[in-house]
C-alpha positions in Angstrom: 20.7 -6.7 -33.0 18.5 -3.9 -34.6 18.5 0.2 -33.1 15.1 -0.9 -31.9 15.8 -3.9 -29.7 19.7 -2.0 -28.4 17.6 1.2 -27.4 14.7 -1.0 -25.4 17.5 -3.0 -23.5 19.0 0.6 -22.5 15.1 1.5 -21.2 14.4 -1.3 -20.0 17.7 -1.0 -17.7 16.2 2.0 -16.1 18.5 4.2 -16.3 17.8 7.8 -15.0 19.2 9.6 -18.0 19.8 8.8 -21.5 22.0 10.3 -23.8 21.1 10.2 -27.3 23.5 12.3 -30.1 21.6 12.2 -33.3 20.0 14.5 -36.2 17.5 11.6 -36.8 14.8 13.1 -34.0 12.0 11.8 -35.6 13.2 8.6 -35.9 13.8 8.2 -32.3 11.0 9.6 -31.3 9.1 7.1 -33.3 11.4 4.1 -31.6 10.1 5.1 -28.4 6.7 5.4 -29.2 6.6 1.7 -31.0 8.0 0.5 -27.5 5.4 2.5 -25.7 2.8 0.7 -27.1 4.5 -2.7 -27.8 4.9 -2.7 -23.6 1.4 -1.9 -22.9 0.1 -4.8 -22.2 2.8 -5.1 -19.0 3.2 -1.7 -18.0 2.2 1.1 -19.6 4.6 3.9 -19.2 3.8 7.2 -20.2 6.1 8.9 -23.3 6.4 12.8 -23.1 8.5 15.0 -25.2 9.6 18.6 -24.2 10.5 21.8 -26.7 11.6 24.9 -25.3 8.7 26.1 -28.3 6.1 23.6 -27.4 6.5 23.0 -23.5 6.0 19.6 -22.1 3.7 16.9 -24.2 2.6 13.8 -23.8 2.9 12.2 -27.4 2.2 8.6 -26.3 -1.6 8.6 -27.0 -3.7 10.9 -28.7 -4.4 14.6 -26.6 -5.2 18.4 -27.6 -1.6 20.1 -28.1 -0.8 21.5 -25.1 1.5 23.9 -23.4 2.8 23.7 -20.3 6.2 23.6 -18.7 8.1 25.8 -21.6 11.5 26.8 -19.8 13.5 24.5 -18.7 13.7 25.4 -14.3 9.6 24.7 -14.5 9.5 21.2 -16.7 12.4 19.9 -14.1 10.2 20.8 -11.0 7.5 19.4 -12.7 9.0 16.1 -13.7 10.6 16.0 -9.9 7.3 16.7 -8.3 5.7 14.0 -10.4 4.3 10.3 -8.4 4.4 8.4 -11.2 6.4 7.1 -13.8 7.1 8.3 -17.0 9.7 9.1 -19.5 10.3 12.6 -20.5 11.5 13.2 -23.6 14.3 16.6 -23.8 14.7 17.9 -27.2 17.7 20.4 -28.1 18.2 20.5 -23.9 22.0 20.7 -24.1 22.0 24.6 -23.5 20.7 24.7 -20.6 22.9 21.4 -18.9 25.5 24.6 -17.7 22.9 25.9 -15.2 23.7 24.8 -12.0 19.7 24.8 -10.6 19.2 22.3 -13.6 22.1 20.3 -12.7 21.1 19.8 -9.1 17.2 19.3 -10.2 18.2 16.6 -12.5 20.3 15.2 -10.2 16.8 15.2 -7.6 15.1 13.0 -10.0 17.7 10.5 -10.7 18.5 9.6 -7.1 14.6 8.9 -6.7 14.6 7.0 -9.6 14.1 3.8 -7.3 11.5 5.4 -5.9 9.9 6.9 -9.1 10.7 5.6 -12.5 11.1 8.9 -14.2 13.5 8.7 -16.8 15.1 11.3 -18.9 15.8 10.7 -22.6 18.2 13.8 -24.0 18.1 13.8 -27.8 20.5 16.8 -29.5 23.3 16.7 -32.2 25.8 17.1 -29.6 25.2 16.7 -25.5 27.7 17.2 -23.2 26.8 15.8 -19.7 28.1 17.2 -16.3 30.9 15.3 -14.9 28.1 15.3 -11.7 25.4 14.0 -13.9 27.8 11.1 -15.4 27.0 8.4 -13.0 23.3 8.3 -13.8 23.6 8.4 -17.9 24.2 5.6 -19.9 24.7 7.0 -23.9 22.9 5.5 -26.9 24.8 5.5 -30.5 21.6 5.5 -32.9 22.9 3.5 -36.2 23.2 4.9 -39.2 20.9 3.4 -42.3 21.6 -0.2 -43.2 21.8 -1.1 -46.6 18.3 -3.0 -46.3 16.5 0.4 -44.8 18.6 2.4 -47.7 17.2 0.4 -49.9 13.4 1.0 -48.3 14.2 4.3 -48.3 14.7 4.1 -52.2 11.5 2.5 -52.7 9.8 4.9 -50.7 10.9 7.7 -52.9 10.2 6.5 -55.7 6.4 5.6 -54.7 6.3 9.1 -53.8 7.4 10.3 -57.4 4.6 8.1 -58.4 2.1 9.7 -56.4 3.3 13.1 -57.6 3.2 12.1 -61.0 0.2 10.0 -61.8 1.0 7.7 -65.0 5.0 8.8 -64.6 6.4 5.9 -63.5 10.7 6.0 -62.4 12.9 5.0 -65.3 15.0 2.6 -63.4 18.8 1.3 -64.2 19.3 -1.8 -62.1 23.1 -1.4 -62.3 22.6 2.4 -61.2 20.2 1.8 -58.2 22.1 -0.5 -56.4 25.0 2.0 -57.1 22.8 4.8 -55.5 22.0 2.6 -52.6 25.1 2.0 -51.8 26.8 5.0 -52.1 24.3 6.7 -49.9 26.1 4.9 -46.6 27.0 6.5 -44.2 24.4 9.3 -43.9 21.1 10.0 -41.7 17.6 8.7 -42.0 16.7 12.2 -43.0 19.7 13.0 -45.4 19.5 9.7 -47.2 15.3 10.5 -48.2 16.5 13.8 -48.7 19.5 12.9 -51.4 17.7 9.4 -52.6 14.1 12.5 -54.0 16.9 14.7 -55.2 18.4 12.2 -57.4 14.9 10.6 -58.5 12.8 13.9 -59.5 15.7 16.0 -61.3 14.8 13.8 -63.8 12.1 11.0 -63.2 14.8 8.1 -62.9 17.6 6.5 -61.2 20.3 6.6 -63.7 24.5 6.8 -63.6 24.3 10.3 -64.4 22.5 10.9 -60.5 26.0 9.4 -58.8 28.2 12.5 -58.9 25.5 15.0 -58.0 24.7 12.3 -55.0 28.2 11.8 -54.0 28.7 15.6 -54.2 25.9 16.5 -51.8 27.0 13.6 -49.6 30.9 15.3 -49.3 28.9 18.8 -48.4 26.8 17.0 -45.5 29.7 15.7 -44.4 32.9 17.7 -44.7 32.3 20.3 -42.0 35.7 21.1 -41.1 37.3 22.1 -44.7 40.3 19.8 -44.8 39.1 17.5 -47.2 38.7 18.4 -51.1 36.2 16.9 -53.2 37.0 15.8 -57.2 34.3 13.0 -58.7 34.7 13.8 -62.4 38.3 11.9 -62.6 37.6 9.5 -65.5 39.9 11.9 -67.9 42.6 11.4 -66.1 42.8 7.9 -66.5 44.6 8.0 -69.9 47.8 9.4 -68.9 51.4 9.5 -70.6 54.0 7.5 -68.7 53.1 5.7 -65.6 52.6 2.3 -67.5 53.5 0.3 -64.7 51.6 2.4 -62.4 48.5 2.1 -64.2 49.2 -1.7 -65.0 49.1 -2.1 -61.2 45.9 -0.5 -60.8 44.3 -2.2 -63.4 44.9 -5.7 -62.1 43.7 -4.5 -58.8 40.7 -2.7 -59.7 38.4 -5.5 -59.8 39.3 -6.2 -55.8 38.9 -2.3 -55.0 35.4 -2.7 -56.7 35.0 -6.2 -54.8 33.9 -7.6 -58.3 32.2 -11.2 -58.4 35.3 -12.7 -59.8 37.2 -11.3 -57.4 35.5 -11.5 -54.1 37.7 -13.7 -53.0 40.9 -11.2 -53.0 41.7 -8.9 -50.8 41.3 -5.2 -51.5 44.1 -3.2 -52.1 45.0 -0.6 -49.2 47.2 1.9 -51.6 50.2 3.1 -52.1 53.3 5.8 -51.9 54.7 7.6 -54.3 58.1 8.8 -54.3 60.3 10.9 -56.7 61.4 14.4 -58.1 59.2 17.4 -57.7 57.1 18.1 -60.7 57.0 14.6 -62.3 53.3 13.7 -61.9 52.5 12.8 -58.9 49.6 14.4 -58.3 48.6 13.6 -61.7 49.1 10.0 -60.7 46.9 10.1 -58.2 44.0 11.6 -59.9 45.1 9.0 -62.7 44.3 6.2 -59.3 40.8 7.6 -59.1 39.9 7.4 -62.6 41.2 3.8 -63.2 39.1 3.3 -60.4 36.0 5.2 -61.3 36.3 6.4 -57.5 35.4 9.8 -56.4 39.0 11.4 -55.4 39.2 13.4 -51.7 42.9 15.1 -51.0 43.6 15.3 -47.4 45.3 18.7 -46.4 47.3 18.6 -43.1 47.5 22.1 -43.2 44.4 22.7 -42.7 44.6 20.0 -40.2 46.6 21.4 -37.7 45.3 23.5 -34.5 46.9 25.6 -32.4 44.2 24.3 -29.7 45.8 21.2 -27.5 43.7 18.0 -28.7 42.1 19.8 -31.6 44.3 18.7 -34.7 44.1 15.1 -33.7 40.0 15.6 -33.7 40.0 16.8 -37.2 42.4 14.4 -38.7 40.1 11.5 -37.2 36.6 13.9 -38.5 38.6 13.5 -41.5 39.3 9.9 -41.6 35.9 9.4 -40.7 34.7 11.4 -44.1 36.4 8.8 -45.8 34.8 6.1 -44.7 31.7 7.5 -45.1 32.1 8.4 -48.9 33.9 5.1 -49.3 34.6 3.7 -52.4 36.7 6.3 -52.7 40.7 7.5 -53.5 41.9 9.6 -50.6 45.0 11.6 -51.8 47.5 12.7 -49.2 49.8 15.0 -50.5 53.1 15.9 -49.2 52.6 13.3 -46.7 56.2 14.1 -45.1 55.1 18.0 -44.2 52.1 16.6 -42.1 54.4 13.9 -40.2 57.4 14.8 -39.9 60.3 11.8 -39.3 63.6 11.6 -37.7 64.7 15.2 -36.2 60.7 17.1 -36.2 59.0 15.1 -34.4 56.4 16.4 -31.8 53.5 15.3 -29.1 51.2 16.6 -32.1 53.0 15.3 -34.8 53.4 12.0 -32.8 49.4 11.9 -32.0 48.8 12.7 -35.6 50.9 9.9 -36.8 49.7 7.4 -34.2 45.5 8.3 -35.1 46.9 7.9 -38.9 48.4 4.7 -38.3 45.8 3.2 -36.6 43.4 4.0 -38.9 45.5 2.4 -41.6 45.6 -0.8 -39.5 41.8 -1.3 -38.4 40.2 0.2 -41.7 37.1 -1.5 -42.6 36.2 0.9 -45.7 36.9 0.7 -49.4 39.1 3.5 -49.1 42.7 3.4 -51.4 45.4 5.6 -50.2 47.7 7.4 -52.6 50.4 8.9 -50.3 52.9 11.4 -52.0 56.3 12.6 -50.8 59.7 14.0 -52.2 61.8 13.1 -49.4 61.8 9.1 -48.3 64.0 10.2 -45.8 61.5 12.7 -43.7 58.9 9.8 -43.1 59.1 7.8 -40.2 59.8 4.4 -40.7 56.8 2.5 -39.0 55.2 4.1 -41.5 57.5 3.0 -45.2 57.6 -0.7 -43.7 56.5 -3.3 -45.4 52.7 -3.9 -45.0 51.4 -0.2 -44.8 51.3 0.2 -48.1 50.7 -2.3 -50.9 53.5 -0.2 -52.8 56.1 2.1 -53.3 56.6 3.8 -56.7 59.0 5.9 -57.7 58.0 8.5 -60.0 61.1 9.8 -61.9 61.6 11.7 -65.0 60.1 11.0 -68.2 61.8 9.4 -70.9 61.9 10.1 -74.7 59.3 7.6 -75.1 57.1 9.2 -72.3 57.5 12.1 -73.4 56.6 11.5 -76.9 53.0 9.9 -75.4 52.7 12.9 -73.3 53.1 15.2 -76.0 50.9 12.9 -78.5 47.9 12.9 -75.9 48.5 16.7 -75.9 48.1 17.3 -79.6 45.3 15.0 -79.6 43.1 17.1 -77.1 43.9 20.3 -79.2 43.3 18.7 -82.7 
């Protein structure tokens, strides 16, 4: 079922107030106005929309711009004194939901709602209801972009490059636009127009060379809280010395990650943990992961993770998590993995909350996301998280031998001439 028919079914249930967290205003606003007219026929219900800018306005048909009603005590009295029915439209009205005058008039108008179908539609990137006002709300999740509207999107862009260009027409690499349509999951209505004309008129095509400046952007729209780190460019690291059966592994499992044709009927790999002595390449085997891959590369820091703020740590580990599914495919590194859950002996209600989210995440993952977990101790991690099934592996990363170092050293000499 569509946003379209999911947000009708939640009007048409007349619910006094309706809670809508979303950037995508426009879109919404255009939603309501399709149904507005689609419903006519029946029972035409008049749409309004209210700015603390623009006042109260009715949007459904076309009027002069007028304004009436701009603070947000007189557009409450207004709607409550109103005989007929309507829906009001509340832009950016979360502010003001702390006043206790606009609590109690809100509250007026949804217990005459049997009386008066006048329904409140509150549209803001974040809306916090009071517990008072709970009752009456029901909350709409607008959906992100589906790969069919991405795709739209794409075409829209480009039609606009044509327009601004007459007799340019977009270079297009088949291979690279369904790349770029696909790796613009994930983000807004708005964001996704905004990236798709950034990658098109930099240069008057849709090539490979538009994917890490997309992907980039994407990680800046997205990572708002500063734990994750963002690293696209990790094709050099690919050719590594040492880790042969490391990177055997991955290659044999990088047409699943990629959910190839002639492997569409494997299962992708989930990732793995790598063990051993300080200093032996580790990290440099997880930025190796990545480049097998041809995956961008985030590293999770638990440091910045943790809060002093009762609840707030296990928010930004699932923010995190969340990232990572957005900018899926992707390689997310956690390193140190024992100093941000500590095992047998450390353990506490933080730790244990941390490691539950982590866990559970792990389990009900939908995303192309490939762990590479590192640690030096074995010993610190807890054990539901080392048993079989977590992970795909366990490597343990020891040190080089002659023969490793001899290919470390050649690669070395190589890349100074």
């Amino acid at each position: 079922m569509d946003a379209s028919k999911d947000l009708e079914l939640i009007m048409r249930s007349r619910t006094p107030i309706v809670v809508i967290e979303s950037q995508d205003e426009a879109r919404i606003l255009e939603l309501l106005q399709s149904m507005t007219i689609s419903r006519a026929a029946n029972l035409h219900i008049p749409l309004f929309r209210w700015t603390i800018t623009d006042g109260l306005q009715r949007i459904d048909i076309s009027l002069e711009p007028q304004s009436m009603n701009a603070q947000p005590t007189d557009v409450l009295k207004h709607i409550r004194a109103v005989s007929k029915p309507g829906v009001y439209v509340l832009l950016d009205f979360h502010p003001f939901l702390d006043d206790p005058v606009h609590v109690r008039l809100i509250k007026d108008i949804c217990i005459q709602h049997q009386d008066v179908q006048r329904q409140l539609v509150l549209i803001s990137h974040k809306i916090k209801i009071p517990s008072e006002l709970e009752t009456y709300s029901a909350r709409f999740d607008m959906d992100l972009p589906s790969e069919q509207e991405r795709a739209r999107i794409v075409k829209h862009a480009v039609n606009e490059y044509g327009n601004d260009h007459p007799g340019d027409r977009v270079q297009v690499d088949p291979k690279a636009h369904s790349l770029l349509i696909k790796n613009l999951a994930g983000l807004s209505y708005n964001d996704t127009a905004r990236l798709a004309r950034n990658a098109i008129y930099v240069d008057g095509a849709i090539t490979k060379s538009d994917l890490p400046g997309v992907m980039q952007a994407k990680y800046e729209l997205l990572n708002r809280g500063g734990a994750l780190q963002f690293e696209y460019d990790t094709a050099r690291f690919s050719d590594v010395g040492g880790l042969t059966k490391l990177k055997k592994w991955l290659t044999q499992r990088r047409p699943a990650f990629s959910r190839d044709e002639s492997a569409s009927h494997l299962d992708a790999p989930k990732g793995i943990l790598l063990l051993g002595i300080q200093g032996c390449g580790k990290s440099l085997a997880a930025k190796a992961t990545a480049g097998i891959f041809g995956a961008p590369l985030l590293r999770l820091d638990f440091g910045a993770i943790y809060d002093k703020y009762h609840g707030e740590t296990e928010r930004k580990l699932r923010e995190s998590l969340k990232t990572a599914d957005v900018m899926s495919p992707c390689v997310l590194w956690i390193d140190e993995i024992e100093k941000g859950i500590a095992g047998r002996g450390g353990e506490t209600g933080t730790t244990q909350r941390v490691l539950g989210t982590f866990l559970t995440w792990m389990a009900e993952r939908k995303s192309q996301v490939f762990i590479v977990a590192t640690a030096n101790d074995i010993s610190a991690l807890p054990p539901e998280l080392v048993r079989k099934g977590r992970f795909d592996e366990i490597f343990f990363v020891d040190l080089p031998t002659p023969a490793v170092r001899a290919s470390i050293l050649a690669i070395h000499l190589a890349n100074r001439n």
